[in-house]
C-alpha positions as CSV (number, residue, x, y, z in Angstrom):
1,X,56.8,93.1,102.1
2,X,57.0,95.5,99.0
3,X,53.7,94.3,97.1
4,X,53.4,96.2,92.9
5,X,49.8,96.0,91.9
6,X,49.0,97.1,88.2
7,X,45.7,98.5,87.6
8,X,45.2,99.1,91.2
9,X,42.8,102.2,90.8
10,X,39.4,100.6,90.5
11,X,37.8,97.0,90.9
12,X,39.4,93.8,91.9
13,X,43.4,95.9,91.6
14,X,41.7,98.1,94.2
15,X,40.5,95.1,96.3
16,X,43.6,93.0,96.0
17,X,45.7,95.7,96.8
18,X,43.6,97.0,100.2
19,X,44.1,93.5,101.3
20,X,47.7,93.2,100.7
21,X,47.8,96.8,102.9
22,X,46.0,95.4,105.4
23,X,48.1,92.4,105.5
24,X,50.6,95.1,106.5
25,X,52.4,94.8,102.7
26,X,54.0,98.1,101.5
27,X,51.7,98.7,98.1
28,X,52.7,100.0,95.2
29,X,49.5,101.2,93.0
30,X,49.7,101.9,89.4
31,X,47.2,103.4,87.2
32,X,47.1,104.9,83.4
33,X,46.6,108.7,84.6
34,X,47.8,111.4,87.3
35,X,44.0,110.9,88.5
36,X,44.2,107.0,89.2
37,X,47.3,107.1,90.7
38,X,46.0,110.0,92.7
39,X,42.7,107.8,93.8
40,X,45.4,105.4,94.9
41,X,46.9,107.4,96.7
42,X,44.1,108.0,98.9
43,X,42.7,104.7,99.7
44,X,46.6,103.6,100.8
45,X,47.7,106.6,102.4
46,X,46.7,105.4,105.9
47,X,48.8,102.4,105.2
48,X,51.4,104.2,103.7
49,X,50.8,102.7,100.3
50,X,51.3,104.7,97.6
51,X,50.2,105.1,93.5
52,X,52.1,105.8,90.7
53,X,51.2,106.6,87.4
54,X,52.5,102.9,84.7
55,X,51.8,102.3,81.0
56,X,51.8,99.2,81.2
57,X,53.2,98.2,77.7
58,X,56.0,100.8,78.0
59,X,59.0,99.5,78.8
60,X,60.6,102.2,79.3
61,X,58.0,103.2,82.1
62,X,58.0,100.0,83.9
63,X,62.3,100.1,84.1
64,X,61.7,103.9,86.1
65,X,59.1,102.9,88.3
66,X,61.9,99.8,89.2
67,X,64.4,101.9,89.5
68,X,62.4,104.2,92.3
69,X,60.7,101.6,93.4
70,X,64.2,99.5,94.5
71,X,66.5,103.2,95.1
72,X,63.7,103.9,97.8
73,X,61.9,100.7,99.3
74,X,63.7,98.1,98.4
75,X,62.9,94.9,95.6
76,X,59.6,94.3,95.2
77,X,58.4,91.1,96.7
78,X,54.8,90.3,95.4
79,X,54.1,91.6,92.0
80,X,50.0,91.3,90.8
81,X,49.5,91.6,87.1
82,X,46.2,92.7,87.4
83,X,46.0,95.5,84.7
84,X,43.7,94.8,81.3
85,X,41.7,96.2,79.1
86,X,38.6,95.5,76.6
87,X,38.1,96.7,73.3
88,X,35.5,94.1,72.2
89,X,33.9,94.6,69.3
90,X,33.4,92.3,65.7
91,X,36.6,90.8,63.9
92,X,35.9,92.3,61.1
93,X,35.6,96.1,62.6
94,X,38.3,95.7,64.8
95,X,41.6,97.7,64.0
96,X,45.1,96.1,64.2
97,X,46.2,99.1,66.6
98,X,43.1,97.8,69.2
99,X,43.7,94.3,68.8
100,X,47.7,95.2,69.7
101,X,46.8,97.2,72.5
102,X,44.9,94.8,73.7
103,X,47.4,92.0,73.6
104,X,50.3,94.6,75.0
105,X,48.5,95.3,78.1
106,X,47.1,92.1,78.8
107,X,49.6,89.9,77.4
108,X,53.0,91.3,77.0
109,X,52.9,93.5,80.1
110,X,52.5,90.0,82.2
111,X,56.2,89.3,80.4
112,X,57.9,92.2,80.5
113,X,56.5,93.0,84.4
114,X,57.2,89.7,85.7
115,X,60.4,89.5,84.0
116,X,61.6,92.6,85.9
117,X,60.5,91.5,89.3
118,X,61.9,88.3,89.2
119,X,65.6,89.7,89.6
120,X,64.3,91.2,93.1
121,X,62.2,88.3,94.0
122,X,64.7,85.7,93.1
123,X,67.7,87.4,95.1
124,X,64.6,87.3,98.4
């Protein structure tokens, strides 16, 4: 089973996607930076899981890690939104640019990953 999780380099992405490997699932880590998807690396390399480096709320991104993901393993199967981010701070000090980051990568990533699976998953 090809399993994608986003935000897979630290805290429950990190848990959720050691289980899936050790559910014997194929995992597909993402993380922000070369140094996440590096960490990834490492904790799934025994289980021949792998990381890759996603923005999340590029779409251009997501599309090229489908298109290796499916060219060399296959569709992906199990897809876990997991990545997020916080920028908390008062309404009235809060920029527009934080408040639409926030809602890209927690929001419209959900859309724009899940809508991208589902062509795999459906055709499973």
């Amino acid at each position: 089973t090809i399993t994608l999780v986003t935000g897979a380099s630290r805290g429950i992405g990190k848990a959720v996607a050691k289980r899936f490997a050790k559910e014997g699932h194929f995992v597909i880590g993402t993380a922000t930076t070369e140094k996440g998807a590096a960490q990834i690396d490492d904790y799934l390399n025994d289980s021949g899981g792998i990381g890759r480096v996603l923005d999340v709320r590029d779409t251009a991104q997501i599309d090229k890690l489908f298109e290796e993901i499916e060219s060399v393993y296959g569709a992906v199967q199990v897809l876990v939104n997991n990545a997020g981010i916080t920028q908390d701070g008062l309404l009235m000090r809060m920029k527009d640019e934080d408040w639409d980051n926030v809602i890209d990568t927690n929001l419209t990533s959900v859309y724009r990953m899940s809508k991208r699976a589902i062509r795999g998953m459906m055709k499973a």
